[in-house]
N, C-alpha and C positions, 0 to 999 in steps of 0.2 A: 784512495791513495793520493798522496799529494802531486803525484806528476800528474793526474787526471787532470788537473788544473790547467797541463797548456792547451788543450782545446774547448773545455769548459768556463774556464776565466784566467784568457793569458796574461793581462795584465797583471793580476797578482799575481801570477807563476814568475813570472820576471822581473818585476819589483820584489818579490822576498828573496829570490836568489841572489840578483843583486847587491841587496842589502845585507843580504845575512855573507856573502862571500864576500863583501868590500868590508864588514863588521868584523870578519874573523882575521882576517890580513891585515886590519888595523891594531888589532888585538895584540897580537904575532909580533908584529913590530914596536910595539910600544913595551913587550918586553925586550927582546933585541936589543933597539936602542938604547934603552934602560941598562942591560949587561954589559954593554959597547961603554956604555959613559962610565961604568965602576970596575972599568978596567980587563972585565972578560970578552978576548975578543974570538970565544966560541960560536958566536949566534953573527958574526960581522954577514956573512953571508942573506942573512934573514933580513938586511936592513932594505926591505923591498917590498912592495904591496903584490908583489907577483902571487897569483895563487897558485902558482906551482911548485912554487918553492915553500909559501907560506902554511900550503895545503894538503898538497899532491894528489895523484888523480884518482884513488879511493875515497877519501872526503868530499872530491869536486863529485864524484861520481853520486856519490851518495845526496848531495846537495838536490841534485837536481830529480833524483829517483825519492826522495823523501822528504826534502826541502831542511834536512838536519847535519850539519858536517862538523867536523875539528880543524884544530891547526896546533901543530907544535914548534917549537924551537928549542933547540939544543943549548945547554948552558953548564957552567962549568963551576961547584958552589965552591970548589976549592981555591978560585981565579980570586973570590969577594969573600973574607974570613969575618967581614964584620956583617953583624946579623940584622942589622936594620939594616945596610943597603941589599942582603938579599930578600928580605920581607918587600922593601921597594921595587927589584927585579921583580916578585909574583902580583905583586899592585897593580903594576904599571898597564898589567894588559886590563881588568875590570874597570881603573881610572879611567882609560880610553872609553870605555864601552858607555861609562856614565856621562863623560865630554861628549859625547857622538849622539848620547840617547837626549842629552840637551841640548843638541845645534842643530841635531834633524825636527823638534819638537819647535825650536824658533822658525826653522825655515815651510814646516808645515802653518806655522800658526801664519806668517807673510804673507802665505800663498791664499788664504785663507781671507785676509785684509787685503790684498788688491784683487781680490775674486779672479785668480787662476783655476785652471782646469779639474775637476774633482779626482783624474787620476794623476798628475803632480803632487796634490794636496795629500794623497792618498797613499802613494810613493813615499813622501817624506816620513810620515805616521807608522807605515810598514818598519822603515827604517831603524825610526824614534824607539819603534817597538821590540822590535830585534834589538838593537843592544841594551836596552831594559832588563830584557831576558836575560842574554850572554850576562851583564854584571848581576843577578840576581843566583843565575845557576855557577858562576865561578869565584864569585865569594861563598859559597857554602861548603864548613871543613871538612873534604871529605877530598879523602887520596887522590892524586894525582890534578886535584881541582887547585886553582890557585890561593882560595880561601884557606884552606890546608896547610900551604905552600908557606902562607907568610906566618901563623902560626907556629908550625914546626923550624920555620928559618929561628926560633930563641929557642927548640928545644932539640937535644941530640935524642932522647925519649922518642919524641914523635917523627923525625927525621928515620929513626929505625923504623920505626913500625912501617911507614911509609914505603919504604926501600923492601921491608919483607913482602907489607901484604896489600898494596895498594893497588896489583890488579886484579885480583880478589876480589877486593872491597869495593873497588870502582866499580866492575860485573854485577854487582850484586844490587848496586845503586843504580847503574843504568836500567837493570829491569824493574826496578821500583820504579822508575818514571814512566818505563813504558807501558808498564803492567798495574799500574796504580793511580790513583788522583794527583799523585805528587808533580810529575809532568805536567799537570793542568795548572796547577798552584803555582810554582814556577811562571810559567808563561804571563799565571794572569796575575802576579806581581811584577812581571816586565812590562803588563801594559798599564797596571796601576801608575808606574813611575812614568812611563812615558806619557800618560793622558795627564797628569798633573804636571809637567813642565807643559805639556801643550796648552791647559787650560791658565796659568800661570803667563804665558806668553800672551792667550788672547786677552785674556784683562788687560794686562801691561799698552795693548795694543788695542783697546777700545772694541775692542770683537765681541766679545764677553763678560 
């Protein structure tokens, strides 16, 4: 189990928590501000990296006991009637995830070209890799996901279905991950993405 990890290799027990709890709260917020800017000021509260607010302490809880959490924010589609800025409201948090999984991949590739420490370089990579993930697993259309989200923002169709059966469908999909190769696929197209901005960087950067 993944908390075995803090006395077996605390480093990375503390680097993916880190990562993946500063990745989900950046997430959180880049939608927030996003609802904030188009007028809904349901999420005003969320404009914070706090993960207590962005998290609460069953997702922190679970972070740390599984190295897996959520985060949500409140939002209000009736505040935003025009339907591309709500598809932008559900963007806004995977856009972050994909900025985050390309600035952690330059500052690994840095640390790399002035030969800093292997768990710095490794921290970063952890980082890169986690929100990889996060934008790979929330762009995919599936209820209550944000990939979903901006889809069904053009249609009132899929906005129902959403609203009936989306935690259904959601349960259904979390045990496919858990219980299936699909979890692994995910993952290892978040690290796809993120070893190709890192190798992208060290070219750039005469490393590689």
């Amino acid at each position: 189990m993944f908390v075995e990890n803090i006395t077996e290799n605390p480093a990375y027990y503390f680097s993916w928590i880190f990562a993946a709890g500063f990745s989900i709260c950046c997430h959180e917020f880049a939608h927030a501000w996003t609802a904030v800017y188009y007028g809904d000021e349901t999420p005003r509260e969320h404009l914070t990296l706090n993960p207590l607010v962005q998290m609460g302490k069953q997702s922190i809880f679970m972070l740390f006991l599984i190295g897996i959490a959520w985060g949500s924010v409140p939002v209000n589609p009736a505040a935003v009637p025009e339907n591309r800025k709500r598809a932008m409201i559900s963007f806004a948090g995977p856009l972050m995830n994909l900025i985050l999984c390309a600035l952690f991949a330059v500052a690994a590739a840095v640390t790399v070209r002035i030969g800093s420490s292997e768990p710095i370089m490794n921290f970063f990579y952890y980082a890169s890799y986690v929100n990889g993930a996060l934008f790979v697993l929330n762009m995919l259309p599936v209820p209550t996901l944000d990939g979903y989200s901006v889809i069904s923002a053009f249609s009132p169709e899929l906005e129902e279905i959403k609203r009936k059966y989306a935690p259904r469908i959601f349960m259904g999909f979390a045990l496919l991950i858990f219980m299936t190769p699909v979890g692994s696929y995910i993952f290892g197209l978040g690290a796809t993405l993120a070893g190709t901005f890192l190798q992208l960087n060290l070219r750039l950067l005469g490393v590689a």
